[in-house]
C-alpha positions in Angstrom: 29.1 35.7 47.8 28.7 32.5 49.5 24.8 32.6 47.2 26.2 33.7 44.1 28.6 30.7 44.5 25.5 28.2 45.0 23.6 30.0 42.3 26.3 29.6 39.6 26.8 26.3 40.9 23.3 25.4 40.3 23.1 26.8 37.1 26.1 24.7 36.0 24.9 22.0 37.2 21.2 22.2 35.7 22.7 23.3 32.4 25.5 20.2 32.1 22.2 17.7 33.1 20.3 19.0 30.8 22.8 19.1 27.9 23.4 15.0 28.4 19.2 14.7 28.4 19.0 16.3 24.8 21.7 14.5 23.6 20.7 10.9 24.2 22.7 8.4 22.1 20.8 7.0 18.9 21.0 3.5 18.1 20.5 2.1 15.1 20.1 -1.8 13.9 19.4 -3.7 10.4 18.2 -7.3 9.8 16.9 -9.0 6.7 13.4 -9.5 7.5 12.9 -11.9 4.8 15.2 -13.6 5.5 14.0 -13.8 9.3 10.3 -14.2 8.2 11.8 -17.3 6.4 13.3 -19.4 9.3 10.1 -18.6 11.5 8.4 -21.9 12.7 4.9 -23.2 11.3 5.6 -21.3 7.9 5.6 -25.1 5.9 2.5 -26.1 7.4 0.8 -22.5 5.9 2.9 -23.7 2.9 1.4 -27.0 2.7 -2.3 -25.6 3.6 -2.2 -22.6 0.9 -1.2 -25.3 -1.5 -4.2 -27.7 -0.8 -5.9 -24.1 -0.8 -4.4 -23.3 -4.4 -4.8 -26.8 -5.4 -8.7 -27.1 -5.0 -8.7 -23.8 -6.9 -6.8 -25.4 -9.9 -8.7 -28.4 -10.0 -11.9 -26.5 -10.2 -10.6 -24.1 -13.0 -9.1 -27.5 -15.2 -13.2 -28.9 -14.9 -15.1 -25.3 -15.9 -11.9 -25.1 -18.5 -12.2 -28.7 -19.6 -16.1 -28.1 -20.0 -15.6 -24.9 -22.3 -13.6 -26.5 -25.0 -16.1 -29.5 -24.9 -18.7 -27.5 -25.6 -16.9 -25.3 -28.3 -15.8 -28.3 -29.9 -18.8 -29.6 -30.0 -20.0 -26.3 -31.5 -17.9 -26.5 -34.4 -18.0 -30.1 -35.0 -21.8 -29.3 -36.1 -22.0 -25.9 -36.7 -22.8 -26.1 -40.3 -25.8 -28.4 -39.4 -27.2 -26.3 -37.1 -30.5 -24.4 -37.5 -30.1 -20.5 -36.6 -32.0 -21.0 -33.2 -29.8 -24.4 -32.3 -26.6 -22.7 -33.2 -27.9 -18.9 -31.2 -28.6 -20.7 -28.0 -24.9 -22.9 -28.3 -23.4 -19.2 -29.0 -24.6 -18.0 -25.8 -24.3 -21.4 -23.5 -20.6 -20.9 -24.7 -20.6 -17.2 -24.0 -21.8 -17.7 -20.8 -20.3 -20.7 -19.7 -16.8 -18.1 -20.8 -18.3 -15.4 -18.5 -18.6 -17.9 -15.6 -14.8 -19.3 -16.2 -13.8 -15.5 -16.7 -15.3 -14.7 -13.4 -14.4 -18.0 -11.1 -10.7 -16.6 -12.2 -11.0 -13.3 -10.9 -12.6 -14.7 -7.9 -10.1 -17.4 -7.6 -7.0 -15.0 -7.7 -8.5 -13.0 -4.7 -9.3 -15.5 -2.6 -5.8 -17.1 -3.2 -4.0 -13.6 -2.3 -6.9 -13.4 0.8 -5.7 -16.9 1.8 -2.5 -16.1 2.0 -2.3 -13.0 4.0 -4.9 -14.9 6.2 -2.4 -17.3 6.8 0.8 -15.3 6.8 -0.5 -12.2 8.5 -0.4 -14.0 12.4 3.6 -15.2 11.5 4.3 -12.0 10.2 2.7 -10.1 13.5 5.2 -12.6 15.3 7.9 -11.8 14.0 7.3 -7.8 13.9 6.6 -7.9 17.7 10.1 -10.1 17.9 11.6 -7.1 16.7 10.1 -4.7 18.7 10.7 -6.7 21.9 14.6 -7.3 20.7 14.7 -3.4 20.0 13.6 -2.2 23.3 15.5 -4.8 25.3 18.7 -4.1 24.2 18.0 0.1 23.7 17.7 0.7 19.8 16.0 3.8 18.3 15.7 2.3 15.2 15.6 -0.8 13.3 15.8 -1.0 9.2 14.8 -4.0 7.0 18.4 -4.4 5.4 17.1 -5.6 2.5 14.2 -3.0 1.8 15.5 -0.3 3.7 12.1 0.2 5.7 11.9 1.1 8.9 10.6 -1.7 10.9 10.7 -0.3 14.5 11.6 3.4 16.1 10.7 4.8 19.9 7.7 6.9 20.2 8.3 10.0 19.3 6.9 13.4 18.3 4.5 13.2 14.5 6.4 16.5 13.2 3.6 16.5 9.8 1.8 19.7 11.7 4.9 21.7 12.3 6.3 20.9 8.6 3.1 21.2 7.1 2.8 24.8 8.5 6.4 25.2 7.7 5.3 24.9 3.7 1.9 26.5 4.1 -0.6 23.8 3.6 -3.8 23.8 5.3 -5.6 20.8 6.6 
């Protein structure tokens, strides 16, 4: 009787345990992480660099735009003079010199967007791993951009894609 007691006991006892395991509280948090990314410190010197950046950029495309309509101006200031040749070879330096702008400006806009994840990306990581830190020190599951409504942090937990991919039949 006296084992039958301790058994039951010990079944009670592993049961009630294990019930408050599985049922860990979830805690949830939201910031603006905009608004966050915003206030962080050093973002108006990568301001004031990516200007300068953007600013060089600008300058250069003013000069190869300037030069274009100087040389189409030119063009048809004495088109009707010119011999077929003359007037061929001023098509195609102003074709050319069009192709060169067209191209500088499909360069410039990637190296300006390049630039700037270059120079944002480090604050950025900052203020992500702020989060995290925040979010583990003071016991949140989860923490949503409350602006966006992305998830910016969760605990490590189990990748469920197998089990719902075999749930719905597809195959790697």
């Amino acid at each position: 009787m006296k084992k039958l007691v301790s058994v039951l006991f010990i079944t009670v006892l592993f049961f009630a345990t294990s019930n408050t395991f599985a049922q860990e509280k979830i805690k949830l948090g939201h910031l603006d992480f905009a608004t966050l990314y915003s206030a962080m410190p050093g973002l108006d010197s990568v301001k004031t660099i990516f200007d300068e950046y953007n600013k060089s950029i600008q300058d250069q495309n003013a000069v190869m735009q300037s030069e274009l309509e100087n040389k189409f101006q030119e063009y048809q200031a004495s088109v009707g003079t010119m011999s077929d040749i003359i007037r061929a070879t001023k098509e195609a330096e102003i074709n050319d010199l069009k192709a060169r702008l067209d191209a500088f400006q499909q360069k410039a806009t990637t190296d300006l967007q390049d630039k700037e994840a270059e120079l944002t990306a480090p604050i950025i990581e900052k203020a992500q791993k702020a989060v995290e830190d925040v979010a583990k020190e003071n016991g949140y599951t989860y923490i949503f951009n409350s602006t966006e409504g992305l998830l910016l942090y969760s605990d490590p937990s189990d990748d469920i894609m197998d089990l719902v991919k075999a749930k719905l039949g597809i195959a790697e």
